[in-house]
DRENKESE-916721 format. One record per residue: x, y, z of N, C-alpha, C in turn; residue in three letters. Coordinates in steps of 0.02 Angstrom, whole numbers, plus 50000, padded with zeros to 5 digits. Each point is the difference from the previous one (the first is absolute). Layout:
XYZXYZXYZALA
...
***
This chain:
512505115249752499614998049941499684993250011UNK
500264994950035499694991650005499685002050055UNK
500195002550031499395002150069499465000949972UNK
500155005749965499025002749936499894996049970UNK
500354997149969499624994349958499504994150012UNK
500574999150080499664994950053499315000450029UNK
500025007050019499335003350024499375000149949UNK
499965002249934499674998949943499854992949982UNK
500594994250007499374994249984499684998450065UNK
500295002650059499514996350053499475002750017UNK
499975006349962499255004150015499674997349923UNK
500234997449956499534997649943499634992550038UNK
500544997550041500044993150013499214998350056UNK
499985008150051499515000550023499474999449966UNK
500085004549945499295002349966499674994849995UNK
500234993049963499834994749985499894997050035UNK
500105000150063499824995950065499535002350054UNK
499975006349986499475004650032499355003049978UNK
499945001749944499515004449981499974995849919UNK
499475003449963499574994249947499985005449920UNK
499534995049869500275003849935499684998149968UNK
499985004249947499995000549926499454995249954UNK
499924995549992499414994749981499624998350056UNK
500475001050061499564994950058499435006450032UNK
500285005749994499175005349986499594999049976UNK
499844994349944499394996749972499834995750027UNK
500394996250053499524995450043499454999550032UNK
499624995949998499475000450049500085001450077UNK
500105003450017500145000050098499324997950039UNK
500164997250059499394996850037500364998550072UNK
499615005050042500194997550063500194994250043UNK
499704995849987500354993950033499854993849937UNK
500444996650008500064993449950500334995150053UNK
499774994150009500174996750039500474993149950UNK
500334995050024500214995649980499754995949976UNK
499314995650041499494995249978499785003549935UNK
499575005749967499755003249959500355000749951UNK
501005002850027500335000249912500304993749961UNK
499814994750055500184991749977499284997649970UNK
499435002550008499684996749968499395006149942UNK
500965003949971499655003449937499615007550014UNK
499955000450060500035006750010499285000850048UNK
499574993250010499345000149993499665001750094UNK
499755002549985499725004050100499235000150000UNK
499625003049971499335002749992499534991250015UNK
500294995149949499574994050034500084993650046UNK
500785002350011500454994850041500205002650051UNK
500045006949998500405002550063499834997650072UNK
500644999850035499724997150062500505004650057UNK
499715000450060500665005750072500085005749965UNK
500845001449970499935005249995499875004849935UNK
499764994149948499895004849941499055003050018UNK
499734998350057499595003650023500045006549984UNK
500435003350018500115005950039499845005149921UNK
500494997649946499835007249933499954994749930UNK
499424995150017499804994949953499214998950008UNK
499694995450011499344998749997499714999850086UNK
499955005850014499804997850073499364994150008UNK
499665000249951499584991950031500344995850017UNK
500484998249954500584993350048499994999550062UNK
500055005450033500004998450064499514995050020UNK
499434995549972499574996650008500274993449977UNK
500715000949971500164992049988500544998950037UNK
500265006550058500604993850038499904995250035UNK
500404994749995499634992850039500165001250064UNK
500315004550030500174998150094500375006550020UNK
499645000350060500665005350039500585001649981UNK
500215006050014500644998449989500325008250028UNK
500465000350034500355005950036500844999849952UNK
500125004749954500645001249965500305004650048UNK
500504997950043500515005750025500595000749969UNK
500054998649952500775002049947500244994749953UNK
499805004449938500064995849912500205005249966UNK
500655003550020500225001749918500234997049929UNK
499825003149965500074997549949500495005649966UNK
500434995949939500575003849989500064997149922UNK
500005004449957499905000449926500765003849951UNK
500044995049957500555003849949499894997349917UNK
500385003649971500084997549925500664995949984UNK
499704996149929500774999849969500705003550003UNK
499635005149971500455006249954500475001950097UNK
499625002450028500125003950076500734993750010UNK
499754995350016500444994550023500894998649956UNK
499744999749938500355000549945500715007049993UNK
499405004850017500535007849994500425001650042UNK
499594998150073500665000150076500474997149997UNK
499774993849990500554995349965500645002449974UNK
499825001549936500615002849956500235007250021UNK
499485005250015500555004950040500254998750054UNK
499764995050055500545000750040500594996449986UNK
500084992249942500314999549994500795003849948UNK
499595006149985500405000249957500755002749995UNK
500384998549969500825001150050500215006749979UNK
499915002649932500135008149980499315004650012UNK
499865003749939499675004550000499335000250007UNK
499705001750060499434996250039499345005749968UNK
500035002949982499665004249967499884999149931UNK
500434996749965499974998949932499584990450012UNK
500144998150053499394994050023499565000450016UNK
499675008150014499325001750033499725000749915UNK
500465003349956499725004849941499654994149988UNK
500404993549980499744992949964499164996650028UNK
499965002150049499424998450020499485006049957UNK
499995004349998499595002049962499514996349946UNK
499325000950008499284997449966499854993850046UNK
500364997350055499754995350065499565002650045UNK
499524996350029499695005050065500244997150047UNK
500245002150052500094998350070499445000450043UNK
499684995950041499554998350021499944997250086UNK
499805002850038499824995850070499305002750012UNK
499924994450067499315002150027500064996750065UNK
499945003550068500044999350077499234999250020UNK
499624996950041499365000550005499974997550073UNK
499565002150030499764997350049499385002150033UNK
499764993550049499354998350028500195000150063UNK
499845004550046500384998250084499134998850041UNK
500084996250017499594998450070499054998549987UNK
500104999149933499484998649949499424994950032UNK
499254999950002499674994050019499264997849988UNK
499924994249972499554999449945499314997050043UNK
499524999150001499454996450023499524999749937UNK
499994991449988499574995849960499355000850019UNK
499374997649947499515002249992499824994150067UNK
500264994249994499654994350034499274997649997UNK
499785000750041499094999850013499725004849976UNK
500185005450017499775007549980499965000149919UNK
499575005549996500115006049940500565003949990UNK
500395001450035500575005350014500604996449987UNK
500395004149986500805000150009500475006049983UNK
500545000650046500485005950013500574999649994UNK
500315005149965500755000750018500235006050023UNK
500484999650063500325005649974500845002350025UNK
500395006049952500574999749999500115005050019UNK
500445001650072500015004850031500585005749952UNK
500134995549974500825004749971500244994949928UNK
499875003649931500334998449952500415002149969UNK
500574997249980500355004349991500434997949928UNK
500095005149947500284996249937500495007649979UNK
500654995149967500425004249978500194998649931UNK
499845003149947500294997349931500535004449962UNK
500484998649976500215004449959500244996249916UNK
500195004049931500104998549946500455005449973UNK
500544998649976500485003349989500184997549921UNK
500215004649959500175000549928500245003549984UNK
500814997849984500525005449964499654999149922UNK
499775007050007499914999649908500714998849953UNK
499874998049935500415000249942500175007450013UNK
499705004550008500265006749980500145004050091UNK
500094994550035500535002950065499315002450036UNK
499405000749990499445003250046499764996450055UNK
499955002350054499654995050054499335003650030UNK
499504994249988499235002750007499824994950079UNK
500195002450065499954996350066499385000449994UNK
499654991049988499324998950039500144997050074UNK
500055003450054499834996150050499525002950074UNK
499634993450024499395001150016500174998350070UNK
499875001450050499834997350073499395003750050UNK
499364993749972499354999550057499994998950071UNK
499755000850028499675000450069499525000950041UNK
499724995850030499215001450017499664993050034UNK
499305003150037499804992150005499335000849963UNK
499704993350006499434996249960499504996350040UNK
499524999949988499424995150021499594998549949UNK
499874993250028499564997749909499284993950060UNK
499445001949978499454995650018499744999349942UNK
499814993350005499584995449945499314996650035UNK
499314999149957499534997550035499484997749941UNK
499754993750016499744995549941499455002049982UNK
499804999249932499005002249998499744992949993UNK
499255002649993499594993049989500134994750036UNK
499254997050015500034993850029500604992149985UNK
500285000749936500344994849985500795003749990UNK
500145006150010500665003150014500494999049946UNK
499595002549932500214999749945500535007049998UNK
499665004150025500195006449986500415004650056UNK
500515002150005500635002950049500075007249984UNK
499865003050037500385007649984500505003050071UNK
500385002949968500545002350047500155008249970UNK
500245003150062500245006250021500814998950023UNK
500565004449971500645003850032500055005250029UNK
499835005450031500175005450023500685000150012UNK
500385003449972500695001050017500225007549984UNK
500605000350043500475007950035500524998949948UNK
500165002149968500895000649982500435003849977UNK
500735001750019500225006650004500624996149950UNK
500085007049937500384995349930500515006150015UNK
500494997749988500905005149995500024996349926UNK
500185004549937500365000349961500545003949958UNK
500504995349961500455005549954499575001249936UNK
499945003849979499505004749914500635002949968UNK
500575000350010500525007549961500304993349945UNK
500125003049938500564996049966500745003050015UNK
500584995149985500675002750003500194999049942UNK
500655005249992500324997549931500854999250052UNK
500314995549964500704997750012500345008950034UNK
499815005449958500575005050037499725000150070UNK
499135000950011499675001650066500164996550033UNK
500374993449980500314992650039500675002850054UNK
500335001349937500645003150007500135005650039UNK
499515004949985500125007450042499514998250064UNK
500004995550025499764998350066499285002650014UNK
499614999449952499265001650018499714994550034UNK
499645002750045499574997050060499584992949957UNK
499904994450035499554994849991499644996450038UNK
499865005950052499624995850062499385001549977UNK
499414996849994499425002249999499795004250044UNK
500235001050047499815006550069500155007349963UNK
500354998349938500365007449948499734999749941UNK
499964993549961499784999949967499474996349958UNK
499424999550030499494997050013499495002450040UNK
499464995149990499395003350048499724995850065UNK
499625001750030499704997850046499365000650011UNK
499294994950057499535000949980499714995150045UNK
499375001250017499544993350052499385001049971UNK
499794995849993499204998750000499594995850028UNK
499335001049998499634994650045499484996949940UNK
500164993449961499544996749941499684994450012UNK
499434997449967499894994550022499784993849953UNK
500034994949986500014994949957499434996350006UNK
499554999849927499404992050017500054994349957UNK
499804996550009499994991949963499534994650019UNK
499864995349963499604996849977500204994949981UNK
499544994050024500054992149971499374995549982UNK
499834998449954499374996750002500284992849963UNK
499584994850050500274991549993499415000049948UNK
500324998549927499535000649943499624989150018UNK
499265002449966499744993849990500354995849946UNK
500474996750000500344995849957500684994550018UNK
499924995449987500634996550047500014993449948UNK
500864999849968500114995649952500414997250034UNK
500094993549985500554998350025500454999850074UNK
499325000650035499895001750085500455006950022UNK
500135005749935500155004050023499415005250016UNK
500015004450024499655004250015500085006849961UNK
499655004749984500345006449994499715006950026UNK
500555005050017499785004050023500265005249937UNK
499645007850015500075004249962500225006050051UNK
500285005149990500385003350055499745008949956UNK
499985006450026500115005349971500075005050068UNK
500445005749986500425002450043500285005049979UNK
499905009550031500245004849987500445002150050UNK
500425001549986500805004150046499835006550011UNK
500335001950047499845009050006499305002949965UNK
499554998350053499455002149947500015010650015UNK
500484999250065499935008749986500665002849935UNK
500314997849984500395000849962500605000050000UNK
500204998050064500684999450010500535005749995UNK
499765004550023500765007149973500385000150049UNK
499774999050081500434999950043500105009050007UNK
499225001350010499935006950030499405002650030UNK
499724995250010499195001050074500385000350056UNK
500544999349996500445000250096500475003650006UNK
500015005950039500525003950010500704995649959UNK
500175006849957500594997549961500784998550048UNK
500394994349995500574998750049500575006149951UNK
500365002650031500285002649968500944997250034UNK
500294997849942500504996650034500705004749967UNK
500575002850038500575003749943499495005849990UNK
500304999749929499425008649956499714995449960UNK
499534994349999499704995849958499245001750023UNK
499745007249966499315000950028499454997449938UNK
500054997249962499554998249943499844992750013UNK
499284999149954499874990250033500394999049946UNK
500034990950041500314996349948499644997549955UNK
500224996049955499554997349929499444994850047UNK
499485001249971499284996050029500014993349985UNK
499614997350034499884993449996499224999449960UNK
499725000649943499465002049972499504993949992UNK
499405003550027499444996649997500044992549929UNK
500094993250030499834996349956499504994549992UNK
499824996049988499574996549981500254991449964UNK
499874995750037500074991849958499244994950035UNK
500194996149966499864992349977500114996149995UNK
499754995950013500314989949986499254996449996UNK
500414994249986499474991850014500774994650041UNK
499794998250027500564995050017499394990850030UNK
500364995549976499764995050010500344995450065UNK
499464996750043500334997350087499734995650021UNK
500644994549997499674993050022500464998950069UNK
499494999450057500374998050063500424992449994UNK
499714996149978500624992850004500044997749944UNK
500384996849966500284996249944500364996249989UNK
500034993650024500274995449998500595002150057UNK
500745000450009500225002050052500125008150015UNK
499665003449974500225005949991499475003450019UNK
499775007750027499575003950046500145006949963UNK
499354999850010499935010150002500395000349930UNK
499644999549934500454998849940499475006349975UNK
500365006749977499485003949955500515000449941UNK
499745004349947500145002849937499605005749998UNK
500345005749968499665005249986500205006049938UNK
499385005649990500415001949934499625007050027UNK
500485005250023499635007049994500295003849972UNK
499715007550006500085004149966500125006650049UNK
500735002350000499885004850048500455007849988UNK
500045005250046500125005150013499835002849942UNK
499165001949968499835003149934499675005350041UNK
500475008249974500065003650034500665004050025UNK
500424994350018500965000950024500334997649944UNK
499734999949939500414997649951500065006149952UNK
500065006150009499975004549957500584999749938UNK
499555000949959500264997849919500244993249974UNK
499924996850067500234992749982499574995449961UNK
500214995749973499504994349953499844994550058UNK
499324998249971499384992850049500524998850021UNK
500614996949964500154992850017500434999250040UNK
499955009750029500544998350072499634998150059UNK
499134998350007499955000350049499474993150007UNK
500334994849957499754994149977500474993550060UNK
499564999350042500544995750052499494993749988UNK
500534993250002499584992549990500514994450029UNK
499864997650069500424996950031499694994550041UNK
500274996350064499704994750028500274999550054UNK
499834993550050500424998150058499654993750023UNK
500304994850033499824994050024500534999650052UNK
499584994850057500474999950067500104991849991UNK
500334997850037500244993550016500405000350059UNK
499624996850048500085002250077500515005050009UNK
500345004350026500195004850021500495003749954UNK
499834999049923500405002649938499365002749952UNK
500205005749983499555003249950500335001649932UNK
499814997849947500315002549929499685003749981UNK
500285005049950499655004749971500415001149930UNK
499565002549954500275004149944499385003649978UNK
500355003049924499295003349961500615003049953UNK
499405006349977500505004549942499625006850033UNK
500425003550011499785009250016500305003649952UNK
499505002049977500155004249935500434998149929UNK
499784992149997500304997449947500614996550036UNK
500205000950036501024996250019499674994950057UNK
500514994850006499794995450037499975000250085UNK
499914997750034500135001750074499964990950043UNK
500095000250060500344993450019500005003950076UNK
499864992650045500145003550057499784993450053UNK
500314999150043499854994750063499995002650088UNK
499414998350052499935000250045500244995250035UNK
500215001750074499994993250047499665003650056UNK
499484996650027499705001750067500294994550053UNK
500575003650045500284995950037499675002750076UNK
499464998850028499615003050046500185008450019UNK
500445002550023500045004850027500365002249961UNK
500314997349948500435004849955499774996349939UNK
499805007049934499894998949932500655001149959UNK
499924997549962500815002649961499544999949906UNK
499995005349971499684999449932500615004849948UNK
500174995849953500505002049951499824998549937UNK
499945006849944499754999049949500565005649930UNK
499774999349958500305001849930499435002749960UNK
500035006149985499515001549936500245006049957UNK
499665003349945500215003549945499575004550021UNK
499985009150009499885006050001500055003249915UNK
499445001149968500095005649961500075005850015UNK
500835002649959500225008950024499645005049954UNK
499994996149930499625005849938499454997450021UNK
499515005349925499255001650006499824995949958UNK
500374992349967499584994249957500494995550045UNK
499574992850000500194991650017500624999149930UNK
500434998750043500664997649957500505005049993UNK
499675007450026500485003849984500894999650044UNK
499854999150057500444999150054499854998650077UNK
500464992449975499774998150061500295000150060UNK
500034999550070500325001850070500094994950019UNK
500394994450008499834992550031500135002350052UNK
499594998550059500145000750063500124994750056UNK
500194998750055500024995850051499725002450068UNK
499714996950053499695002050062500014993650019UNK
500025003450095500094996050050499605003550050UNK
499634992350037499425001850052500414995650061UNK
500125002550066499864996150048499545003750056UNK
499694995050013499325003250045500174996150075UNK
500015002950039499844998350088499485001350005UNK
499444994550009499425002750022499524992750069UNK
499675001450007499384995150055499395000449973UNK
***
């Protein structure tokens, strides 16, 4: 009998550590989110710089300042709640199941990401500039014991590479447009569980229960350096569509992984905006923007504006970068160090799980270290 018992919380214990629930199905999902971007409020389309290239504003690629070769920056993401719940089930000294039940209406939360062998070329003299990432790779999952014992596994793992060119218009190079072409092959779980399907040992691999899927989509964007400058800032204006084929992750022979022959949930055609304001020096401080966009309208199905309302900042002071903002209403916070060959960027921000701002929030944590030349 403690043998079975034993076995049952450590396969609940997985669930929560492996595979993804319940409110957090209303999240916004988005292939890559980098660290610099969720420290300063969520914001990519007019700041982005390396690798939010890749499924953000490909004109950026016209504002990285220098070379740069990334051979290994994972980044590694969790929540409160996640941190909080391991915690107490593993500590807990009796009935380890009746410590899983308690977590119930928490989301458990990670995110694995990576950039391998990645390499950027600045516009310099030229009109041009390039990136590209031979291999991206992102793993997310969200897990939620419902109040009523149900488990709805969101979890996602991308794959694929990317290329993004950017190239200036007009004689005074007001105007930037950029191209993504990118490959990517999505494994997901789609099945809900209920506590008995837990119990009577039903399958939770996405290879069983879940889908699979590749496509070939491609991304454009836009920057125009508006005529106006207060305060020796500058501003630019940014606009930028995602998956303009639509993202289903079925123009490419379907992967079929297990008996998981159906695609997985799409990544759907979206659409944003910004203005962000950029003053190269300021008293001791460099490369200082602010910005306020508007994004994934389109991937927000049934959700309200004000989830996709990001307004944040960043300023350097020799080899330290601060950041904050608010993404989606909750605050966010986040600091860089560029120590030549190694970056280290660690930030804090708030994820909306429902379909209104305030409904529930995800505090999350992430960690960047980058090896790069």
């Amino acid at each position: 009998m403690s043998q079975k018992k034993n076995l049952l919380w450590k396969s609940a214990l997985a669930l929560l550590l492996l595979n993804a629930g319940a409110q957090a199905s209303d999240q916004i999902i988005k292939p890559l989110q980098t660290v610099r971007s969720s420290g300063m409020g969520g914001l990519k389309l007019t700041t982005g710089l390396y690798e939010d290239n890749f499924f953000g504003n490909p004109a950026r690629v016209l504002a990285n300042p220098k070379w740069k070769v990334t051979i290994f920056d994972p980044t590694i993401e969790t929540s409160r709640s996640t941190i909080t719940n391991v915690s107490d089930v593993a500590s807990s000294s009796g009935d380890s199941l009746a410590a899983i039940g308690d977590t119930a209406g928490n989301n458990n939360h990670g995110r694995i990401q990576l950039s391998t062998l990645s390499f950027y070329i600045p516009k310099g003299e030229g009109r041009w500039a390039l990136a590209v990432a031979p291999l991206l790779t992102q793993i997310q999952f969200d897990v939620m014991l419902r109040n009523s014992y149900q488990i709805s596994p969101v979890a996602i793992a991308d794959i694929g590479p990317a290329l993004t060119y950017g190239r200036t218009f007009f004689e005074d190079e007001r105007l930037s447009i950029g191209v993504t072409p990118h490959v990517t092959a999505r494994m997901a779980t789609t099945s809900e569980f209920t506590l008995p399907d837990l119990i009577s040992g039903k399958s939770l691999k996405p290879g069983e229960s879940g889908g699979a899927g590749a496509h070939f989509d491609v991304d454009f964007g836009s920057t125009y350096r508006l005529p106006l400058q207060l305060a020796s800032f500058n501003f630019d204006a940014a606009f930028a569509v995602n998956n303009v084929l639509g993202g289903k992750y079925q123009n490419l022979k379907t992967i079929k992984i297990g008996s998981a022959n159906t695609p997985p949930p799409a990544q759907p055609r979206s659409f944003g905006l910004g203005i962000a304001g950029i003053r190269e020096e300021w008293g001791k401080f460099r490369n200082t923007v602010f910005g306020l966009e508007v994004q994934d309208l389109g991937n927000n199905k049934n959700g309200s504006l004000f989830r996709t309302l990001h307004l944040g900042g960043e300023t350097n002071w020799r080899r330290l970068a601060v950041r904050a903002g608010l993404n989606q209403g909750y605050w966010t916070a986040g600091v860089g160090f560029d120590l030549w060959v190694l970056n280290f960027d660690v930030c804090s921000y708030g994820e909306e799980l429902s379909l209104n701002t305030g409904g529930y929030e995800d505090r999350r944590y992430a960690l960047r270290i980058a090896l790069q030349i």
